[in-house]
DOMISE-976290 format. One record per residue: x negated, y negated, z negated of N, C-alpha, C in turn; residue in one letter. Coordinates in steps of 0.1 Angstrom, whole numbers, always signed. Each point is the difference from the previous one (the first is absolute). Last residue first. Layout:
BEGIN
X / Y / Z / X / Y / Z / X / Y / Z / a
...
This chain:
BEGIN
-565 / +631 / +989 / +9 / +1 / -13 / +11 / +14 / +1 / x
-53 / -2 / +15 / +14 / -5 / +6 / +4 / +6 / -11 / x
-48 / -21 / +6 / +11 / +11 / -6 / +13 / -4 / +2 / x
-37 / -32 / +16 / +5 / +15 / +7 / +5 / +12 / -6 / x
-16 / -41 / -25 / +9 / +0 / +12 / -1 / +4 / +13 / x
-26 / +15 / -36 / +14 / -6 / -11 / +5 / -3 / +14 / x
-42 / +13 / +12 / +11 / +12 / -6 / +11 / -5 / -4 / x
-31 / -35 / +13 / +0 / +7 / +9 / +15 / +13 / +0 / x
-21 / -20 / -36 / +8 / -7 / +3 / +7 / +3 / +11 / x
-36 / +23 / -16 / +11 / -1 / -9 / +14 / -10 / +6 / x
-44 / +0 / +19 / +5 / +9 / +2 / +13 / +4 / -7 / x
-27 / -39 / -4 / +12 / -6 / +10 / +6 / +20 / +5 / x
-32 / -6 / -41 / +17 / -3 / +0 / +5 / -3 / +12 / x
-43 / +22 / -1 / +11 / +5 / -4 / +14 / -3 / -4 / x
-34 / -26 / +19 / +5 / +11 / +9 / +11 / +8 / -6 / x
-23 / -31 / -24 / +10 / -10 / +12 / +0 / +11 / +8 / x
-29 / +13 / -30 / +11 / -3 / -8 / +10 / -6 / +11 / x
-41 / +13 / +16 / +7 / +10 / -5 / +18 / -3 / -6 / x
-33 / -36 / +8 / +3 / -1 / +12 / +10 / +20 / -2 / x
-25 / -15 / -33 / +12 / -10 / -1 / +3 / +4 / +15 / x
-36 / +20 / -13 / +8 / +3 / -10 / +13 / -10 / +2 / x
-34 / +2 / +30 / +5 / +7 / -1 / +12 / +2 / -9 / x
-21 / -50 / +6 / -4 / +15 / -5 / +11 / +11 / +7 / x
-4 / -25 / +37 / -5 / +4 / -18 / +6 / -8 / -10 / x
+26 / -4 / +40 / -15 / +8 / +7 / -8 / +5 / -12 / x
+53 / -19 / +9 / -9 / -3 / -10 / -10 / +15 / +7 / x
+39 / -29 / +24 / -7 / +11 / -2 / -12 / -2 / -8 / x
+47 / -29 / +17 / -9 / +4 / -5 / -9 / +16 / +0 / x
+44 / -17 / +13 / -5 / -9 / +8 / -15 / +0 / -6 / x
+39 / +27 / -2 / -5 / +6 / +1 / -15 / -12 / +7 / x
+23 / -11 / -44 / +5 / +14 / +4 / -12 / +1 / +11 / x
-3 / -37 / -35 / -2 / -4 / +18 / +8 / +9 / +5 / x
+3 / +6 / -45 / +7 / -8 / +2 / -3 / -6 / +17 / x
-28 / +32 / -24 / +9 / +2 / +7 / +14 / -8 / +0 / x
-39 / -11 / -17 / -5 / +3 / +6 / +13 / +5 / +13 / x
-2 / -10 / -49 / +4 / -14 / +7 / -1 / +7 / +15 / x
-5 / +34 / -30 / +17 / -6 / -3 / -4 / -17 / +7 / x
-38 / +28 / -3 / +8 / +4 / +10 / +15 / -6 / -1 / x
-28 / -19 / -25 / -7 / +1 / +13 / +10 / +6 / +9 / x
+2 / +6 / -46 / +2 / -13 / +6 / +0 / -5 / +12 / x
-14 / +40 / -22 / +14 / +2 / +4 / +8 / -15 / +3 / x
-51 / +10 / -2 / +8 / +10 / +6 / +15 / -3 / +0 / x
-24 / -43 / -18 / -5 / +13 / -2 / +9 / +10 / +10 / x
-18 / -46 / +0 / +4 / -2 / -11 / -3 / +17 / -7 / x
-20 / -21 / +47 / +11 / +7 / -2 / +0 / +1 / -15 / x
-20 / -31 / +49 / -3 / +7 / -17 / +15 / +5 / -8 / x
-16 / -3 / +53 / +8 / -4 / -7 / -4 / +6 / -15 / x
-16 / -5 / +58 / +2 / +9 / -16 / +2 / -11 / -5 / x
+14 / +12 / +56 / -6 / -11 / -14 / -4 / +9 / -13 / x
+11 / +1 / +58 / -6 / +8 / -9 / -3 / -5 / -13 / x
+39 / -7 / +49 / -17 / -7 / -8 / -1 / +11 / -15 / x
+32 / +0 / +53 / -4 / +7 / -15 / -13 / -7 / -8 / x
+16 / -3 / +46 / +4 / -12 / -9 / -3 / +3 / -12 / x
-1 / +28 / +42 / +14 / +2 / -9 / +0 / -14 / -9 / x
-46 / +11 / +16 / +9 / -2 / +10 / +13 / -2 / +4 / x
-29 / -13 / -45 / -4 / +12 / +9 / +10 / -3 / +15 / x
-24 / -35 / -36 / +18 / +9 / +6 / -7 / +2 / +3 / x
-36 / -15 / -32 / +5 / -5 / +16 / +15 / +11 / +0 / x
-14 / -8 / -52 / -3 / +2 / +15 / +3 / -3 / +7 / x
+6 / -15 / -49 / +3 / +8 / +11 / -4 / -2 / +10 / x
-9 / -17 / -46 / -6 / +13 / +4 / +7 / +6 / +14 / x
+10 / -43 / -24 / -12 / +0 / +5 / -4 / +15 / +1 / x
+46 / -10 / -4 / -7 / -4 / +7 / -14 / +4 / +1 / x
+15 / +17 / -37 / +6 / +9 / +14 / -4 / -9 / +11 / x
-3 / -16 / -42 / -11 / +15 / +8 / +4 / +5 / +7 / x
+25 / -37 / -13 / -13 / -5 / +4 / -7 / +13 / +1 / x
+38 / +15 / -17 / +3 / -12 / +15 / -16 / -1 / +5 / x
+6 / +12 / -45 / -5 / +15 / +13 / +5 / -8 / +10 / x
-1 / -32 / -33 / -13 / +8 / -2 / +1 / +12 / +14 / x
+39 / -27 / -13 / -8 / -4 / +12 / -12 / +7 / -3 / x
+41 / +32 / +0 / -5 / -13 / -8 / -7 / -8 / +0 / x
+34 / +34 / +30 / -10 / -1 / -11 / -1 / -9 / -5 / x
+34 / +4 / +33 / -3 / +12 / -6 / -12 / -1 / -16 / x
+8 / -28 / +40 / +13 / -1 / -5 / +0 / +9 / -11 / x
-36 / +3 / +29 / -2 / -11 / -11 / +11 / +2 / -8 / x
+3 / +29 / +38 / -9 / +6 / -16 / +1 / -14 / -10 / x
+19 / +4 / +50 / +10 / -2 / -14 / -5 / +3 / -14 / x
-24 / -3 / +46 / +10 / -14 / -7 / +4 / +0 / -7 / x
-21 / +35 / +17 / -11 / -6 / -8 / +8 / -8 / -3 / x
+24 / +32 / +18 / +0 / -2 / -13 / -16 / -6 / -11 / x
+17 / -2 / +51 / +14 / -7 / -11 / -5 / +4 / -17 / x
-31 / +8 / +34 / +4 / -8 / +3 / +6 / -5 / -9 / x
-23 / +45 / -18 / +5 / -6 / +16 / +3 / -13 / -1 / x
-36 / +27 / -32 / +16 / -5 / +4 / -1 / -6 / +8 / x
-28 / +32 / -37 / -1 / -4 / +18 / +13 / -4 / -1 / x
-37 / +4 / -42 / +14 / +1 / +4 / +4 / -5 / +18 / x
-38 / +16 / -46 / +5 / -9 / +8 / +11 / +8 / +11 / x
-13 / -15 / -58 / +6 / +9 / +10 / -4 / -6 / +17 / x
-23 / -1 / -52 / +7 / -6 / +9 / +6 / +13 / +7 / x
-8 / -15 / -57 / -4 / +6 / +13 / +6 / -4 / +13 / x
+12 / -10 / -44 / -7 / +8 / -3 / -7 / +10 / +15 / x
+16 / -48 / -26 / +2 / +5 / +15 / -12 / +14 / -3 / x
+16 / -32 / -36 / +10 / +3 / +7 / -2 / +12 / +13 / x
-38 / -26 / -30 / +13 / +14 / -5 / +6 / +4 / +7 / x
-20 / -39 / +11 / -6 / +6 / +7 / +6 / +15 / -8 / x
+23 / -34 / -6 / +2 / -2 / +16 / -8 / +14 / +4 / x
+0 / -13 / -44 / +11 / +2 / +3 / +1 / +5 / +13 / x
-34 / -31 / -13 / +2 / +13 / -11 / +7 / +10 / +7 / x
+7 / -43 / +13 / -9 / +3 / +6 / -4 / +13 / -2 / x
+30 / -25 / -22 / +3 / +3 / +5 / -11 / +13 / +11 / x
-10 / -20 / -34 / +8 / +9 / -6 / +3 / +5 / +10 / x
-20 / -39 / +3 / -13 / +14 / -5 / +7 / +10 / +0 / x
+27 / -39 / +6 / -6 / -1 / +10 / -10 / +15 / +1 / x
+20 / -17 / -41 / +11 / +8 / +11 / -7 / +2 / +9 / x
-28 / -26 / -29 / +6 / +15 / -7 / +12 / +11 / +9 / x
-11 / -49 / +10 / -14 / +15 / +4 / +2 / +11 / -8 / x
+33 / -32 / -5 / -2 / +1 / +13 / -9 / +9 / +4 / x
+2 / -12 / -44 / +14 / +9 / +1 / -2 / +5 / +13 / x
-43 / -12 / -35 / +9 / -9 / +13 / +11 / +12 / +5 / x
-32 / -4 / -47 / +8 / +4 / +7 / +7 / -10 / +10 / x
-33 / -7 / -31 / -5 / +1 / +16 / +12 / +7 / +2 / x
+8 / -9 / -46 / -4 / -14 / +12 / -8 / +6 / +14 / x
+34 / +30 / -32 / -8 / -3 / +3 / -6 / -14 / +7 / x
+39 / +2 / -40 / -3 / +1 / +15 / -12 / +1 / +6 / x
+16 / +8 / -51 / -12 / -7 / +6 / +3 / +6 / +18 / x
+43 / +6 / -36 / -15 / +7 / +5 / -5 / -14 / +9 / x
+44 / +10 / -40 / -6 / -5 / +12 / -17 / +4 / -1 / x
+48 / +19 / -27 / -12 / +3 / +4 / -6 / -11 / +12 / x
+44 / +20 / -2 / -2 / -15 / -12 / -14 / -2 / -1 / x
+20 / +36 / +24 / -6 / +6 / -14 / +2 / -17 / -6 / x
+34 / +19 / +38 / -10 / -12 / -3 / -7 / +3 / -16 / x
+24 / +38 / +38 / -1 / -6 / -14 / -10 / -12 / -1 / x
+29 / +33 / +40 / -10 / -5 / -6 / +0 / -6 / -15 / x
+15 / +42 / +37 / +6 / -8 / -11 / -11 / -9 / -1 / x
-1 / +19 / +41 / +13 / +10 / -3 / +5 / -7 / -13 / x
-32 / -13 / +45 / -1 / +1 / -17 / +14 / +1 / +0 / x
-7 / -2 / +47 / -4 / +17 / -9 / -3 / -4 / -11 / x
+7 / -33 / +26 / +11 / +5 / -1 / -3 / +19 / -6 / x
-40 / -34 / +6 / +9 / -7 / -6 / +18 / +12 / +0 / x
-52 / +11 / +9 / +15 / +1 / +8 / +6 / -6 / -5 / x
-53 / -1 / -11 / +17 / +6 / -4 / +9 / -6 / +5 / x
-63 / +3 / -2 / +17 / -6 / +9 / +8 / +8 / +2 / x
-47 / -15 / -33 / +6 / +10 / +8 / +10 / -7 / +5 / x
-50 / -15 / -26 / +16 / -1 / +3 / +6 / +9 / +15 / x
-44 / +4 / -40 / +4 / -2 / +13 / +14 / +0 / +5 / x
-23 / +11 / -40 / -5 / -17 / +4 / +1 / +2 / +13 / x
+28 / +24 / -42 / -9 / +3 / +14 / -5 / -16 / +0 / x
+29 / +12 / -41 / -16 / +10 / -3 / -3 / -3 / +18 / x
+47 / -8 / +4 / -4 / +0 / -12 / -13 / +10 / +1 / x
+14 / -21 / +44 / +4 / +8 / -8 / -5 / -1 / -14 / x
+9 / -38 / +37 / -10 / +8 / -2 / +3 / +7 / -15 / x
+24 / -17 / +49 / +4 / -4 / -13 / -16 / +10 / -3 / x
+37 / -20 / +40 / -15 / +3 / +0 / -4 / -2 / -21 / x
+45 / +13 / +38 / -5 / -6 / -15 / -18 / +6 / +1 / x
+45 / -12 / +37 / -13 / +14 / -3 / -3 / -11 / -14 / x
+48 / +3 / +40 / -14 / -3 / -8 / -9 / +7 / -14 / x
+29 / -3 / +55 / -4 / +11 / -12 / -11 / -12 / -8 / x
+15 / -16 / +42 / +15 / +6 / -7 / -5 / +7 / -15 / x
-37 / -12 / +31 / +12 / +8 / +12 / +14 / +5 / -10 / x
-34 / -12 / -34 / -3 / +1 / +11 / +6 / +7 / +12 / x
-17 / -35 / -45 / +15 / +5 / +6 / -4 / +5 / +14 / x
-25 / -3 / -51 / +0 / -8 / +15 / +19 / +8 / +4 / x
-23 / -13 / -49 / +7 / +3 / +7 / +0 / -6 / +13 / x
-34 / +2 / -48 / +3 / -6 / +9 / +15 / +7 / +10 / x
-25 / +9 / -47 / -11 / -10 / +7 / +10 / -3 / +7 / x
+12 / +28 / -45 / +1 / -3 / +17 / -9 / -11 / +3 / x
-8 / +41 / -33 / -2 / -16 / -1 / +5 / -4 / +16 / x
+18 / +47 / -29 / -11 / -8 / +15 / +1 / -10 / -7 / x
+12 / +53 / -18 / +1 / -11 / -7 / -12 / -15 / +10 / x
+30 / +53 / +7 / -13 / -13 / -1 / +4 / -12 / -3 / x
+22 / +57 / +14 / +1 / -17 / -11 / -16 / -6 / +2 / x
+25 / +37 / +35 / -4 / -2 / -12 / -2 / -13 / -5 / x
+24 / +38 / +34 / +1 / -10 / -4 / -13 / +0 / -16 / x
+8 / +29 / +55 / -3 / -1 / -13 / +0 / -15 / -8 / x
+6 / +9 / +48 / +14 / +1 / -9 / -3 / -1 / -16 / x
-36 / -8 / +34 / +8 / +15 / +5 / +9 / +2 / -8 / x
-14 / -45 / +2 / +3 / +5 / +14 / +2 / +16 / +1 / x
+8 / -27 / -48 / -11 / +4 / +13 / +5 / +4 / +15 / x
+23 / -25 / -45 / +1 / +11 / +7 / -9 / +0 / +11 / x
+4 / -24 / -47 / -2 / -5 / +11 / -1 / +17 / +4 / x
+8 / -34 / -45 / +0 / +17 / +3 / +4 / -2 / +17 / x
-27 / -41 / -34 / +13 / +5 / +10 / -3 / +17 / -1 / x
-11 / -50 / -29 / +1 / +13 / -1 / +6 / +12 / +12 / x
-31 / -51 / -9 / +12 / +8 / +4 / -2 / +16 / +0 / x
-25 / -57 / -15 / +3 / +15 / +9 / +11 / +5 / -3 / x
-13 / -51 / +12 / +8 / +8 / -12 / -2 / +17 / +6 / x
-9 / -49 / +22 / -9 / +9 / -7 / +0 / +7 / -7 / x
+31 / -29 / +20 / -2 / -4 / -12 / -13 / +11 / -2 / x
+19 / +0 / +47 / -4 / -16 / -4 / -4 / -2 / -15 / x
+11 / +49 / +8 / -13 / -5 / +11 / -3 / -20 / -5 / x
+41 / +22 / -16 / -11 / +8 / -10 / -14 / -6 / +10 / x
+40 / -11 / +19 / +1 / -5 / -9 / -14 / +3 / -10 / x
+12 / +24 / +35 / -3 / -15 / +5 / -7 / -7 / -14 / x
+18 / +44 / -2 / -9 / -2 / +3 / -4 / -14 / -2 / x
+42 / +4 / -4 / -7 / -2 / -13 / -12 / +0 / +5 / x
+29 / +1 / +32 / -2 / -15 / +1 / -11 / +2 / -17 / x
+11 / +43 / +26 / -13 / -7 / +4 / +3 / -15 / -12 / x
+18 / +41 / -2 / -2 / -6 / -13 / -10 / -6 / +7 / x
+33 / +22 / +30 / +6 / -4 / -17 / -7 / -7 / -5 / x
-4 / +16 / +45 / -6 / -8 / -7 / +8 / -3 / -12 / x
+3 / +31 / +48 / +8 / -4 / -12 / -7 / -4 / -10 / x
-4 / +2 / +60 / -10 / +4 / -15 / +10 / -4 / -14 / x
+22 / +1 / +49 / -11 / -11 / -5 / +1 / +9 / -15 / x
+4 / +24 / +48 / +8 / -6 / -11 / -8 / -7 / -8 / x
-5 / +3 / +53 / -6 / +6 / -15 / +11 / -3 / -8 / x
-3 / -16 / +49 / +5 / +14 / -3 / -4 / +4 / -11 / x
-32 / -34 / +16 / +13 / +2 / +4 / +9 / +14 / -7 / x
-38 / -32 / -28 / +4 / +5 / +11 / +13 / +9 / +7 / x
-9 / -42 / -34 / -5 / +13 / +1 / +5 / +3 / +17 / x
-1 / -48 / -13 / -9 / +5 / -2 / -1 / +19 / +1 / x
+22 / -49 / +20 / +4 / +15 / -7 / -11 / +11 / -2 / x
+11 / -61 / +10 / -14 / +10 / -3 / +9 / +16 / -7 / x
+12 / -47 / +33 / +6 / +9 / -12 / -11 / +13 / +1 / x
+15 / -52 / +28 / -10 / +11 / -2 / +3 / +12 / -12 / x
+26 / -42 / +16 / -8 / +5 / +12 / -7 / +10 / -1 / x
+23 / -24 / -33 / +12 / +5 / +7 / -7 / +5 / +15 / x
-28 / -17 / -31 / +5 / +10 / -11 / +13 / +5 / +11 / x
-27 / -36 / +14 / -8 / +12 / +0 / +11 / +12 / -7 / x
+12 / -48 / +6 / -1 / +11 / +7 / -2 / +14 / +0 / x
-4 / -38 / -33 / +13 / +6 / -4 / +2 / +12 / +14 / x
-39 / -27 / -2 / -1 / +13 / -9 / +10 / +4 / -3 / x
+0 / -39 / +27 / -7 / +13 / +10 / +3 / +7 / -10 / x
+15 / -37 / -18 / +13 / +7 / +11 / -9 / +9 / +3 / x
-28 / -21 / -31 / +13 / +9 / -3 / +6 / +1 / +9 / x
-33 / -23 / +11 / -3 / +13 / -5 / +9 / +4 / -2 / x
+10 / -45 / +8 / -6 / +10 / +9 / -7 / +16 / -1 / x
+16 / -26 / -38 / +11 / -3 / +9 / -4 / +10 / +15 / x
-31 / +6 / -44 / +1 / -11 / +10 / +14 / +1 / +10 / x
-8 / +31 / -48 / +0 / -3 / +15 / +2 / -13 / +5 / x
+19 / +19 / -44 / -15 / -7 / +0 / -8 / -3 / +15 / x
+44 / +27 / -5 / +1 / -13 / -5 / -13 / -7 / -3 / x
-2 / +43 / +13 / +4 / -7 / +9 / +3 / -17 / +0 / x
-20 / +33 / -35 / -5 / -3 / +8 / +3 / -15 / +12 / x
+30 / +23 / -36 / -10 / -12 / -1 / -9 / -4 / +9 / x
+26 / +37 / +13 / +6 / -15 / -4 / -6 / -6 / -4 / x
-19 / +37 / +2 / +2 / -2 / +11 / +9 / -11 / +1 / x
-9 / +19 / -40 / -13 / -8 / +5 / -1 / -7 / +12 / x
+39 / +25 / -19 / +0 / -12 / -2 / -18 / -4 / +2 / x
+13 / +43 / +17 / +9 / -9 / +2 / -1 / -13 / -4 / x
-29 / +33 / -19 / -3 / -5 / +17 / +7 / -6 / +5 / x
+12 / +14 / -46 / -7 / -9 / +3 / -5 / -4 / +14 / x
+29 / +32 / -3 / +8 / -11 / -4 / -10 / -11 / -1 / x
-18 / +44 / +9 / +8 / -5 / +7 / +11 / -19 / +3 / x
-33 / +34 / -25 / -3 / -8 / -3 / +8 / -9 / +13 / x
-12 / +46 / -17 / +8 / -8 / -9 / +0 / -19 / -2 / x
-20 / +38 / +31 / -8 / -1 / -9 / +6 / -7 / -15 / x
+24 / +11 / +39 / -4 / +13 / -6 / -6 / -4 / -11 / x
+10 / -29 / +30 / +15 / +4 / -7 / -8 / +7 / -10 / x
-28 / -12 / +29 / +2 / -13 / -9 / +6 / +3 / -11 / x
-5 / +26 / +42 / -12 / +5 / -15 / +4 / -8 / -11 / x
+26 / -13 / +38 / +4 / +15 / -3 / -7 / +4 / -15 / x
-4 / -44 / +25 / +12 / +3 / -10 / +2 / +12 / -3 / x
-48 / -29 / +15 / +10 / +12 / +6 / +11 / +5 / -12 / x
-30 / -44 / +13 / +9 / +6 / -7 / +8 / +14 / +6 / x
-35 / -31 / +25 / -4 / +13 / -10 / +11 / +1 / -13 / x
+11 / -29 / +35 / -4 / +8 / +4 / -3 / +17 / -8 / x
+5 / -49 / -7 / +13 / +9 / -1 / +0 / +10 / +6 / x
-38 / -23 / -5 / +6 / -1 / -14 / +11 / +11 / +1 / x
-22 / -15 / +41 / -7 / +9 / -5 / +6 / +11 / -15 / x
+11 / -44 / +26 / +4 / +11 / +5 / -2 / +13 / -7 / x
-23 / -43 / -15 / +14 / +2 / -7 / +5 / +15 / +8 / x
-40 / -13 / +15 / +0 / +4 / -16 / +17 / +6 / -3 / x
-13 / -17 / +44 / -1 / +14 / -3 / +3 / +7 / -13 / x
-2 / -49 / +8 / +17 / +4 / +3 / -3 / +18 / +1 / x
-29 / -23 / -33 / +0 / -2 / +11 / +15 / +6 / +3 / x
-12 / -26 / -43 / +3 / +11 / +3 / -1 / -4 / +13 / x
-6 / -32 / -31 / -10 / +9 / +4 / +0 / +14 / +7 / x
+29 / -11 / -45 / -5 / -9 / +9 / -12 / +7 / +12 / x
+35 / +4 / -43 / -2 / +10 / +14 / -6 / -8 / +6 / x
+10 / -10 / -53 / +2 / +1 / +14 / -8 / +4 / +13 / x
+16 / -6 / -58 / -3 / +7 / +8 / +4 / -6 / +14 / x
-11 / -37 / -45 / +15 / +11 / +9 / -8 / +9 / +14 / x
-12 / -42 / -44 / -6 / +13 / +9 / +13 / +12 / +1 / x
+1 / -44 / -28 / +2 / +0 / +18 / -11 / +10 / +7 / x
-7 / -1 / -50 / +10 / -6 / +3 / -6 / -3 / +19 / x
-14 / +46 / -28 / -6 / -16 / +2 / +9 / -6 / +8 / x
+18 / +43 / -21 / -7 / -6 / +11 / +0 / -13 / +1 / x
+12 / +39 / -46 / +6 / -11 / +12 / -11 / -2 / +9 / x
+12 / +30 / -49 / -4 / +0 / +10 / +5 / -14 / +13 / x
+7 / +0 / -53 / +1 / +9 / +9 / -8 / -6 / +8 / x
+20 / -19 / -45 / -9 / +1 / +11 / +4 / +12 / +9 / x
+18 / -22 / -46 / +8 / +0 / +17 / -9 / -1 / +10 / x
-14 / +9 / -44 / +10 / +5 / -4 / +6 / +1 / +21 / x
-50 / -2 / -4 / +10 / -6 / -6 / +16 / +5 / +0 / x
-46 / -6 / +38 / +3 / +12 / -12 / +13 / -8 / -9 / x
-11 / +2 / +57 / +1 / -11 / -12 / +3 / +10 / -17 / x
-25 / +14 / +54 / +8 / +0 / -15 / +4 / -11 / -8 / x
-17 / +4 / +59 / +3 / +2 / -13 / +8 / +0 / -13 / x
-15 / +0 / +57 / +4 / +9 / -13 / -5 / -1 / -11 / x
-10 / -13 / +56 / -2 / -7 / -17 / +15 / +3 / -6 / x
-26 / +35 / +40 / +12 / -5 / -8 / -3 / -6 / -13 / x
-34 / +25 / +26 / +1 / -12 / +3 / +10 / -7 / -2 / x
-8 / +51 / -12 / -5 / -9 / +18 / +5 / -13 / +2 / x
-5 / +16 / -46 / -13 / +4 / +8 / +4 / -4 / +13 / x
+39 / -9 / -26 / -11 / -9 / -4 / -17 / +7 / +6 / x
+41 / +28 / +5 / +2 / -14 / +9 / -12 / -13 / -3 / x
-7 / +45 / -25 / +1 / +0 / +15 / +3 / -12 / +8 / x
+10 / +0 / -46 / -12 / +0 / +3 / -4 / +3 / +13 / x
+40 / +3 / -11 / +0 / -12 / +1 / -14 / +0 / -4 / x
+17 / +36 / +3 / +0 / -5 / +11 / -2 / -11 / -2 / x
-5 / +24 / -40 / -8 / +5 / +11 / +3 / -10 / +12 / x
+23 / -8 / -35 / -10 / -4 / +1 / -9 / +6 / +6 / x
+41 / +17 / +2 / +2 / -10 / +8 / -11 / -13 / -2 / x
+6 / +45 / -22 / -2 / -4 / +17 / +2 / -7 / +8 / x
+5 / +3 / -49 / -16 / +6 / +3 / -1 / -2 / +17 / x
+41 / -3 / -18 / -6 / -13 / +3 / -17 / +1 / +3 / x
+36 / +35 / +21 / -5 / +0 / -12 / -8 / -13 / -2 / x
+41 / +6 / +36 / -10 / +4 / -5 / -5 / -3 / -8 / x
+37 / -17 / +27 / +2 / +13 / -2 / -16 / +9 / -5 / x
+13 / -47 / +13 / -5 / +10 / +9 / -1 / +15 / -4 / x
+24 / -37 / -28 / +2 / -1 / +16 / -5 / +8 / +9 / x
-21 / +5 / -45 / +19 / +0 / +0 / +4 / -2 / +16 / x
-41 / -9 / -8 / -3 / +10 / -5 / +19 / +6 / +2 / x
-8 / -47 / -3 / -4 / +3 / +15 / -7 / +20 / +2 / x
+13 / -26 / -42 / +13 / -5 / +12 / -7 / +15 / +11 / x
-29 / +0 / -33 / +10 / +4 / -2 / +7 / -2 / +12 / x
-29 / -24 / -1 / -10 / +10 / +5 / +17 / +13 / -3 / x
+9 / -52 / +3 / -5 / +10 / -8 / -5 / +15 / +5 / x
+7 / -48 / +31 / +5 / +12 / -5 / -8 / +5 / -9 / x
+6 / -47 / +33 / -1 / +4 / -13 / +7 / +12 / -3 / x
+10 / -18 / +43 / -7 / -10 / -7 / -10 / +6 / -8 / x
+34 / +16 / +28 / +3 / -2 / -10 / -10 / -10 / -12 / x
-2 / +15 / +48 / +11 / -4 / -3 / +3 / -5 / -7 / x
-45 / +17 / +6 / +4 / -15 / +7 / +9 / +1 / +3 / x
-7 / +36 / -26 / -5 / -12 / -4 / +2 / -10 / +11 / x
+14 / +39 / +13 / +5 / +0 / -13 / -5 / -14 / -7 / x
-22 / +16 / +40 / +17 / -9 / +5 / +5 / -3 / -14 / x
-37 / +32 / -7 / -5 / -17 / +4 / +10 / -9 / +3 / x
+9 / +48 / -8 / -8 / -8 / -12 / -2 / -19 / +2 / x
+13 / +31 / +35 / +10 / -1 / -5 / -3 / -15 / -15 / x
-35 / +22 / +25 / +7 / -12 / +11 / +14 / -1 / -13 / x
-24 / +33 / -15 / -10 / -12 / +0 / +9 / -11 / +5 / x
+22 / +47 / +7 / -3 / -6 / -15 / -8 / -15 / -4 / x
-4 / +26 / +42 / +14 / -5 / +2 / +1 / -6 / -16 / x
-41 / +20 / +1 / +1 / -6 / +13 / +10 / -12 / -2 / x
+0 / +39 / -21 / -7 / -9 / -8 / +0 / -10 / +6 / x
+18 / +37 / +23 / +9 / -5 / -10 / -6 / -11 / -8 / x
C-alpha cells in the first residue's frame, strides 16, 4: 500500500507542480503527519523534493525532473507484468492500483517493449491456490496490510487450530502467501519471538493506534524459510513402509506431497518379480496414513508399523461386510 502511495505521491507533483502537504493529504486520503513521512522517504532514495515555506508554499520537484523507466531489459519489462498477481493484489486492497501502475507503466515503455509486455499478460496468468480448495475468507487481511506497512499493533481474537479462540495483542512484521493461504508473521505482546497466524482464522481485529519499533534483523524470507522447515520436521511423526505394485507406484505421487514423493523415490527398491517395489514413506499420523493409503485400494500393502497395517485390515474388512450384506 505505501509502495502504491509514494508513486501516486510523486505523479501528484509532477502534475501538478506544487502541493500543500494538506492538498496532497486530502487527495490521498491520509494523515498530513503522513504524508511528511513519505515525502521524506522520496527525499532518502534520491527524489529532488522540496518545500517552499510561506503562505503559498508546499511541496514540489526540482524544475524538469519527471519519473522515468529507463534501462530496462526486455526480461525486466516481461518480468513487471509478470509479478502482478491480480488475485493477492485484490485481496491486499490494492487492485485498482495494480491496474493503474500497469498503465502507467506501459505508457512509459519503449514502443518495442511495450508491444512484448502487452504479450505476456494475454500469454501467461499466475493462479496461485491450489486445485479443488475453497479460497480462505480474509475479512481483515487489507487492515492487516495496512497495520504491517504503518507499524501499528493490533488487537485480534484469533481461533487456533483446535477451535479454541483467544485474544493478543501482535506487532505485524510481515504477510506471506502460501498455495492460496495467507499467513501473518507477527510478534506477540511481552515475546521476542515472532509467530505465524492464519490470516482467515482472526475473527475481530482492532488497531490500538499504537506504533512499534520494527525489529531490524528481522528478515520475513528467513523467517518463513525457518518456519517452514520447523514445520516439515513436526509434521512427520514417523514412517511407514509400504509394498506396491506397478500401477500403484504410478499413482502414489499423484497422491502425496513432494517431501513423501521424494521418499518414496529415494527409498525404493529393486521390483520383485510381479513389479512390486518396496518404499517408506513418512507419515503425519495413523489415521492419515491410512486415509491416503487406501485411496491405492488393493494396489498397496503397508508392511509396518503393525499398528497401521492392523488398521487397513480392519477397514478393508468392514468394507468387505458392507458390500456383501444383502439388501
Amino acid at each position: 500500500m505505501r509502495a502504491s502511495r509514494l508513486l501516486s505521491l510523486l505523479l501528484l507533483l509532477q502534475n501538478r507542480s506544487r502541493m500543500t502537504a494538506a492538498a496532497l493529504a486530502e487527495e490521498l486520503e491520509v494523515s498530513v503527519r503522513t504524508i511528511h513521512r513519505d515525502v521524506e522517504s522520496l527525499a532518502s532514495a534520491g527524489v529532488p523534493i522540496y518545500a517552499d515555506r510561506g503562505r503559498y508554499g508546499g511541496y514540489q520537484l526540482v524544475d524538469g525532473y519527471r519519473t522515468r523507466l529507463t534501462g530496462l531489459t526486455t526480461d525486466e519489462a516481461d518480468s513487471l507484468f509478470l509479478a502482478g498477481a491480480p488475485g493477492p493484489a485484490a485481496e491486499l486492497g490494492l487492485g485498482g492500483a495494480l491496474a493503474a501502475a500497469q498503465l502507467k507503466l506501459t505508457a512509459a515503455l519503449p514502443a518495442e517493449l511495450r508491444d512484448r509486455a502487452s504479450r505476456v499478460g494475454e500469454r501467461f496468468h499466475l493462479d496461485a491456490p491450489g486445485w479443488f480448495r475453497d479460497t480462505d475468507e480474509t475479512p481483515y487481511l487489507a487492515a492487516i496490510a495496512e497495520a504491517v506497512w504503518e507499524c501499528t499493533r493490533v488487537r485480534v481474537r484469533y481461533r487456533r487450530w483446535g477451535n479454541d479462540e483467544v485474544r493478543r495483542e501482535l506487532d505485524p512484521l510481515g504477510l506471506v502467501l502460501k498455495a492460496g493461504v495467507w499467513y501473518l508473521a507477527a510478534l506477540p505482546a511481552g515475546r521476542d519471538e515472532a509467530r505465524t497466524y492464519r490470516v482467515s482464522r482472526v475473527l475481530e481485529l482492532e488497531s490500538t493506534g499504537e506504533r512499534f519499533s520494527r525489529p531490524e534483523a528481522f528478515d520475513l524470507a528467513q523467517f518463513w524459510q525457518l518456519r517452514s522447515e520447523d514445520l516439515r520436521e513436526r509434521l512427520w511423526k514417523g514412517t511407514a513402509t509400504v509394498r506396491l505394485s506397478p500401477s500403484g507406484a504410478h499413482r502414489l505421487p499423484l497422491l502425496l506431497g513432494s517431501v513423501e514423493s521424494r521418499a518414496a523415490r529415494e527409498s525404493e527398491g529393486e521390483p520383485d518379480a510381479q513389479g512390486w517395489v518396496v518404499v517408506v514413506l513418512p507419515i503425519e499420523s495413523m489415521p492419515h496414513a491410512e486415509s491416503t493409503l487406501l485411496r491405492l485400494g488393493a494396489e498397496a500393502e503397508v508392511i509396518e508399523p503393525v499398528e497401521l497395517r492392523e488398521r487397513m485390515a480392519q477397514t478393508a474388512r468392514a468394507m468387505t461386510a458392507r458390500y456383501h450384506r444383502v439388501r
